[in-house]
C-alpha positions in Angstrom: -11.5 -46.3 48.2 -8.7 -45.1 46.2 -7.2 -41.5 45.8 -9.3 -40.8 42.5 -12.8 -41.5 44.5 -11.6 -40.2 48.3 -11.0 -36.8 45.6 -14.4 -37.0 44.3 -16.0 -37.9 47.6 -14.6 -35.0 49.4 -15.7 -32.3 46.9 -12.1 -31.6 45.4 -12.1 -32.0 41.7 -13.7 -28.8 39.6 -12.6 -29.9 35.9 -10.2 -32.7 34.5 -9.1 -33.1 30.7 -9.1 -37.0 30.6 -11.3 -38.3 33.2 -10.7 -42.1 32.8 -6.8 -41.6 32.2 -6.3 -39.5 35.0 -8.0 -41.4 36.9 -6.1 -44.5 36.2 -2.6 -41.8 36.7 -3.4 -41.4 40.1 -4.9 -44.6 40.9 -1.9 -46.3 40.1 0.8 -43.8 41.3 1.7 -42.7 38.1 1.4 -39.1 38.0 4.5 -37.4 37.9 2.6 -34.3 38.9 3.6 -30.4 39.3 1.5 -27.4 40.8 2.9 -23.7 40.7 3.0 -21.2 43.4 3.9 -17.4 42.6 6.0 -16.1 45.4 3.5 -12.8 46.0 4.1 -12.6 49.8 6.4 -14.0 52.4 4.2 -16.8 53.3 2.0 -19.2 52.0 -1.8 -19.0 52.9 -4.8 -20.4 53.4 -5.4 -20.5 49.7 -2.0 -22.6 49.0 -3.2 -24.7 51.8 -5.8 -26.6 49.6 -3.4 -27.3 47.1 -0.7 -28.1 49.8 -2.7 -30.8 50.8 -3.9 -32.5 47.6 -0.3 -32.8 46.8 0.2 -34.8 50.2 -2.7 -36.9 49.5 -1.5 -37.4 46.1 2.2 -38.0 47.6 0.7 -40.6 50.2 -1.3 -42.4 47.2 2.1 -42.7 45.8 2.3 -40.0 43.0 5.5 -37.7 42.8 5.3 -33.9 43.1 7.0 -31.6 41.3 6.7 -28.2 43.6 7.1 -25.4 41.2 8.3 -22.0 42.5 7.4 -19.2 40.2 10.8 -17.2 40.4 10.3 -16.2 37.0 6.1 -16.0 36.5 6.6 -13.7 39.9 8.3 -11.2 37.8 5.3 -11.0 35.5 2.2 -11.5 37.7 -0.7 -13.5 37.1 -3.6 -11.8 36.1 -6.2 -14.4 36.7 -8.7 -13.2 39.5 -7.5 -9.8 39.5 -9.3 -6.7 38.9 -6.4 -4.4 38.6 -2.4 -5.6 37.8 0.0 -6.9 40.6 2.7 -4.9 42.0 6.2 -5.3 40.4 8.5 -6.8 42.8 12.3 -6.7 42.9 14.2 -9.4 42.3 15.1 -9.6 45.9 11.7 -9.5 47.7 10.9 -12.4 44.8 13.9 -14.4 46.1 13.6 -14.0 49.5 9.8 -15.2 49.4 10.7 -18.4 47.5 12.6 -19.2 50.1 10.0 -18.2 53.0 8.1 -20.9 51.0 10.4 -23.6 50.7 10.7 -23.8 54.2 6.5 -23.5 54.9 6.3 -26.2 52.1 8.5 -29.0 54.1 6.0 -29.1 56.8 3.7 -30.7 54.3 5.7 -32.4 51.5 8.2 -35.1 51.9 11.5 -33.9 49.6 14.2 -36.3 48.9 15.6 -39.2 46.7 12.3 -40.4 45.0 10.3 -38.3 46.6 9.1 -34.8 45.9 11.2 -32.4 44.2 11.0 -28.9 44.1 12.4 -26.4 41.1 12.1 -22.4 40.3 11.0 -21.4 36.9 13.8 -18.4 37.3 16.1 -21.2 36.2 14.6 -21.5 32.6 11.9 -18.5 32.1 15.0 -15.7 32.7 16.8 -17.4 30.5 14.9 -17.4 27.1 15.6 -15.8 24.2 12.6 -13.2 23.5 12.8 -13.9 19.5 13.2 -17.4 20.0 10.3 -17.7 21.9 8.3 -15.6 19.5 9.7 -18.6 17.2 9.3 -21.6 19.2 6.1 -21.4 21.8 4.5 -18.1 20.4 3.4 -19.6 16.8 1.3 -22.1 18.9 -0.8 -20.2 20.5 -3.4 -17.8 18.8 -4.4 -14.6 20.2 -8.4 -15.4 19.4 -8.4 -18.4 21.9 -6.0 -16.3 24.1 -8.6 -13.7 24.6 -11.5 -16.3 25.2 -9.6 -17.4 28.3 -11.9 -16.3 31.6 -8.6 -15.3 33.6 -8.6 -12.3 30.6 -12.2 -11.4 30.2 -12.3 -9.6 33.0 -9.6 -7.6 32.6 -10.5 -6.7 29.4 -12.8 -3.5 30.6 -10.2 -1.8 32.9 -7.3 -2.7 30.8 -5.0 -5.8 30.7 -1.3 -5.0 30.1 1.0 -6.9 27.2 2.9 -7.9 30.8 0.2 -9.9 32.0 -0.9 -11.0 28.4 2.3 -12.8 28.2 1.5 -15.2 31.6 -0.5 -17.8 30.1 2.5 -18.2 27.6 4.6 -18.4 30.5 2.8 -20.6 32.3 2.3 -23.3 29.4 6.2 -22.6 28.4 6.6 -24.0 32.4 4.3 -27.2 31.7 6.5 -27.8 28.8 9.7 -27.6 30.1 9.0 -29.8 32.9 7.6 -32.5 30.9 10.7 -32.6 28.6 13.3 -32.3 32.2 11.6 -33.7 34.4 8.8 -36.1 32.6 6.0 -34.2 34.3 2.3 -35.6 32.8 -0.1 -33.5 34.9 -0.6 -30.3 36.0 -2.9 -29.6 39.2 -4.1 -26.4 40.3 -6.9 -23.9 41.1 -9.8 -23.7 39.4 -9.3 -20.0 38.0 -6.1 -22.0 36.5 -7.9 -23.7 34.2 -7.0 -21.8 30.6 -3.7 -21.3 31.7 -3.5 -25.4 32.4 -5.2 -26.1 29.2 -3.0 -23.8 26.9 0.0 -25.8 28.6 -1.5 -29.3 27.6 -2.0 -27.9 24.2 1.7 -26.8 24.1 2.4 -30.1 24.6 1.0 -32.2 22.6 1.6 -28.9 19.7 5.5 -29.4 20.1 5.9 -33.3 21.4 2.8 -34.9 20.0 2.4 -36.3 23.5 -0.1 -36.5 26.1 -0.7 -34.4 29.1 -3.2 -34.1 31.3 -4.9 -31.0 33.6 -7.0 -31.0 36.9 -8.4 -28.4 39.0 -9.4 -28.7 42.3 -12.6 -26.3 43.7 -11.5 -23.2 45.1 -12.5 -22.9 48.7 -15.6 -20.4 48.7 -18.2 -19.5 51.6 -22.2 -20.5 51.4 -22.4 -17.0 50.3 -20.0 -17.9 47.3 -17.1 -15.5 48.7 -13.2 -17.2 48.9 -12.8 -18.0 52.3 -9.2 -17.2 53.8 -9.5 -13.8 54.5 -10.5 -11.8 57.9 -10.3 -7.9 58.7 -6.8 -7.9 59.0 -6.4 -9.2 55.6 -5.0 -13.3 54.2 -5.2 -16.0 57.0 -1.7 -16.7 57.0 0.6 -20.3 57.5 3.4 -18.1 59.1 2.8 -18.1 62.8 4.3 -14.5 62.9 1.9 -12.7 60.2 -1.1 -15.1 61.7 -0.5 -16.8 64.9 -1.6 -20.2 65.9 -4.6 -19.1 68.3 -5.9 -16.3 65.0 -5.4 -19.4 62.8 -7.5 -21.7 65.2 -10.0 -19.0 66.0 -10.7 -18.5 62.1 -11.6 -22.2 61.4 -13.6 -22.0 64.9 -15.9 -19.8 63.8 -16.4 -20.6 60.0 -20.2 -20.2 59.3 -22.4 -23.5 60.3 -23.0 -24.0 56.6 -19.4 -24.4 56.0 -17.9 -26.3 58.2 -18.4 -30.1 56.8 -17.4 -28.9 53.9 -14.1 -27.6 55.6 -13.8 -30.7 57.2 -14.3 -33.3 54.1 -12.0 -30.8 51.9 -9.2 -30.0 54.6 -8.7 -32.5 56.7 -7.2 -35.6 56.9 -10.0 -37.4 58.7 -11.4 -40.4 57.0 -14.3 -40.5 54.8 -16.4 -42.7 56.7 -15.7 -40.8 59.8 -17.0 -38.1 58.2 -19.9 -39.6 56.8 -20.8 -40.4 60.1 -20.5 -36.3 61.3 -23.1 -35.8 58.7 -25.7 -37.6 60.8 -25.2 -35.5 63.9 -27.5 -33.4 65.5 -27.5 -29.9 64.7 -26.5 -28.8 68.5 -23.4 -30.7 67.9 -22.4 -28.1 65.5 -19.6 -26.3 67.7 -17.9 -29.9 68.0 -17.6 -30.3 64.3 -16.0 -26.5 64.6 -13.9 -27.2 67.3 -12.6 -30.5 65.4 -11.9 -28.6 62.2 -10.0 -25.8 63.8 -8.0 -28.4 65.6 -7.2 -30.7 62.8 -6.2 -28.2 60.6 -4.1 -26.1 63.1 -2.3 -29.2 63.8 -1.0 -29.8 60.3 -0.2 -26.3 59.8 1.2 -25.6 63.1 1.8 -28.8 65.2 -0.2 -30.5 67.6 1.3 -28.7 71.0 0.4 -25.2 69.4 -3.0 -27.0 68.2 -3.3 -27.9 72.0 -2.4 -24.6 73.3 -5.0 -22.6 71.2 -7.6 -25.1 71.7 -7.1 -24.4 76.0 -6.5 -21.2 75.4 -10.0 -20.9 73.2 -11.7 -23.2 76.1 -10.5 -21.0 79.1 -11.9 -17.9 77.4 -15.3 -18.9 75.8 -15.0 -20.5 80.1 -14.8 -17.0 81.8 -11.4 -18.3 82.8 -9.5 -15.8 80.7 -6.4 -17.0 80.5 -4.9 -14.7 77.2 -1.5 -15.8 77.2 -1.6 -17.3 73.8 -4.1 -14.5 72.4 -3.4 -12.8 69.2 -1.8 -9.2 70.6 -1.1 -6.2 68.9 1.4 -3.5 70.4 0.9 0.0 70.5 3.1 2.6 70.7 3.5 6.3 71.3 2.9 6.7 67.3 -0.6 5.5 68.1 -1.6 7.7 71.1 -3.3 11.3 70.5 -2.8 13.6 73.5 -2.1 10.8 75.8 -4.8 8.4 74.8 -6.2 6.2 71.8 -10.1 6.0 71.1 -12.1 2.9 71.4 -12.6 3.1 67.7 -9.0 3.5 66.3 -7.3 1.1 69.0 -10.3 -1.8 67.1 -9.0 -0.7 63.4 -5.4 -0.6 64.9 -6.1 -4.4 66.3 -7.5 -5.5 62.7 -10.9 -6.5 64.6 -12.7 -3.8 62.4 -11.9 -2.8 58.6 -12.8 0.8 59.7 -14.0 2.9 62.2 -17.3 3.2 61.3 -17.7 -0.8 61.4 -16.6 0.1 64.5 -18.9 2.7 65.9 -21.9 -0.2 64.5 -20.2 -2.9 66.5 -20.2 -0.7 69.6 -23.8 0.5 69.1 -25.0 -3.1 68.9 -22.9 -4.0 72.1 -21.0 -6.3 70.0 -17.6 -5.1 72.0 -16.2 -5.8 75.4 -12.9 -4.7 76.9 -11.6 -6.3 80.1 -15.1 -8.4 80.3 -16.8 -5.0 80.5 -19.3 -4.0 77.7 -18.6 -0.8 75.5 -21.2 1.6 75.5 -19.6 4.8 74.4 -18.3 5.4 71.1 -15.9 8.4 72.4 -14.3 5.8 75.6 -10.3 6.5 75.1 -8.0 4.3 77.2 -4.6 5.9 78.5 -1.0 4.5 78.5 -1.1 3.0 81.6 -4.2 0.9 80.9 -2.2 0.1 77.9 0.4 -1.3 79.8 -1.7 -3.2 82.1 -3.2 -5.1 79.0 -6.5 -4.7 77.4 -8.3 -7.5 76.2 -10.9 -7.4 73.7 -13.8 -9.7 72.6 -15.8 -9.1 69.6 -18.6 -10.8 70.2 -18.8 -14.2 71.5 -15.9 -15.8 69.8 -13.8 -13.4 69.3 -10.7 -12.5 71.2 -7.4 -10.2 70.9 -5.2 -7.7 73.8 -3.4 -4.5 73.3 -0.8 -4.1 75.3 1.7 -1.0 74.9 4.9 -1.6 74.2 
């Protein structure tokens, strides 16, 4: 099976321009590829992760990636799933989370001499002349179309800003550049990308009379039609210190039972006839298929020794055992005590195992929450500094687990 049909066969392609000629690109390692990643946050997530990994399956099928970091789109913000605008960031938080990326990025793309190659569209986009552009890219692109795009639409009713009108320009102006420096001929990315990928093959073929070509790859969403990637505490991250190896394992690990095969046919790296095979199992073999998942994808994200660790770790608690020396753990301090203590409720929101404290109060009141293998049955139980210290370990419900510990 080659790359074009393993794509297809594991649920990954949403939309393509040119389905025979990319097909054929790919096929026959002759994509000279690029996919963009605005530097929002420190780290990469579980998001970039989908399109981390069709670049190394594309890499391993021969291809060459172009990673593009958005130094210069950051400064704008891209609208395109947004309900209200992005925070401006300085050009010193933009710079420093290019680089937190770079260095997330290597664990997943080979760099070097005929390899992958990675470039920052700060380099070109801070550069331009604001009337030559009006000149040059903005005659090719007509505000009518512009306005069709979907990542506008639903802007339009709270208000999109002339900022964030601009991005699509921006982002076609990066397709362009990198086909003339670099002789990119495809652009891969989300599936909310898709008028911003089309406006760039468009520019192309405009200004160079050339062909390029556009895929998007389907965005990772829940049976329920939600993106998944996200937990109380907010983004499932790839840095180990904003989401640790045992959170990141515990997250795959309890993924719905409608979505785990889909998980494991988009994410991993496990063959397709393996697979295939998973498919036929009974459904009481539904917590092996999790435990694979979590595993395979902790693995590539985090290595296999801290895959191993939070796999025993998950095994000695869901055992009784409760060993919780590689449990997520949040600290609390002095700032978090009231007269002494902390109530059941805040020290869950404080611990990011509820969004609030009223999510809370339900949890307790269906005797969803246990503290030091003990049941909660009071909404008003407060625990003191010295219980604190001891350690307090938590389990929502039956698969999940975190301590407090003051510090």
């Amino acid at each position: 099976m080659k790359i074009f049909e393993e794509l297809q066969a594991r649920g990954l392609i949403a939309q393509v321009t040119d389905n025979e000629e990319i097909r054929d690109l790919i096929n026959n390692g002759g994509a000279r590829f690029y996919i963009g990643f605005d530097p929002t946050a420190d780290s990469l997530h579980v998001g970039h992760f989908m399109a981390l990994c069709l670049m190394k399956r594309l890499q391993m099928a021969g291809n060459k990636p172009v990673v593009l970091i958005g130094g210069g789109t950051g400064y704008i913000g891209d609208p395109s799933g947004r309900t209200d605008m992005r925070s401006m960031m300085t050009p010193e938080i933009i710079q420093h989370n290019c680089d937190c990326f770079k260095k997330q990025m290597e664990r997943f793309i080979t760099f070097g001499d005929d390899a992958a190659i990675m470039v920052n569209n700060a380099d070109w986009l801070l550069k331009l002349n604001y009337i030559e552009l009006l000149r040059d890219v903005g005659a090719c692109f007509t505000v009518n179309n512009m306005l069709r795009a979907e990542c506008y639409k639903q802007r339009m009713e709270k208000g999109l800003s002339f900022l964030e009108f601009n991005y699509m320009i921006m982002q076609a102006y990066d397709f362009y550049h990198l086909h003339q420096h670099y002789g990119c001929n495809m652009q891969f990315g989300g599936d909310d990308q898709w008028s911003n990928m089309l406006a760039g093959t468009e520019l192309i073929r405009k200004k160079t009379g050339e062909d390029a070509y556009a895929m998007t790859i389907t965005l990772l969403m829940n049976s329920e039609g939600k993106k998944m990637g996200k937990t109380a505490k907010g983004a499932v991250w790839l840095d180990p210190n904003k989401t640790s190896p045992f959170e990141f394992y515990q997250y795959w690990r309890n993924v719905d039972d409608a979505d785990v095969m889909k998980c494991i046919r988009m994410l991993t790296f496990i063959p397709i006839e393996e697979i295939d095979e998973m498919e036929k199992w009974e459904d009481n073999r539904i917590n092996e298929k999790k435990e694979i998942l979590a595993y395979e994808l902790t693995s590539l994200v985090h290595g296999k020794d801290e895959a191993d660790k939070a796999k025993a770790a998950a095994y000695a608690l869901f055992s009784g055992n409760g060993d919780s020396s590689n449990m997520p753990t949040t600290e609390i301090c002095d700032e978090d005590l009231q007269d002494g203590v902390i109530s059941i409720t805040n020290l869950l929101v404080k611990c990011g195992i509820t969004s609030s404290k009223g999510e809370a109060k339900r949890l307790i009141q269906q005797g969803g929450i246990n503290v030091n293998d003990e049941n909660v049955k009071a909404i008003d139980l407060t625990f003191t500094k010295s219980q604190l210290q001891e350690g307090l370990k938590i389990k929502k419900g039956k698969k999940h687990f975190h301590k407090a510990i003051f510090s």
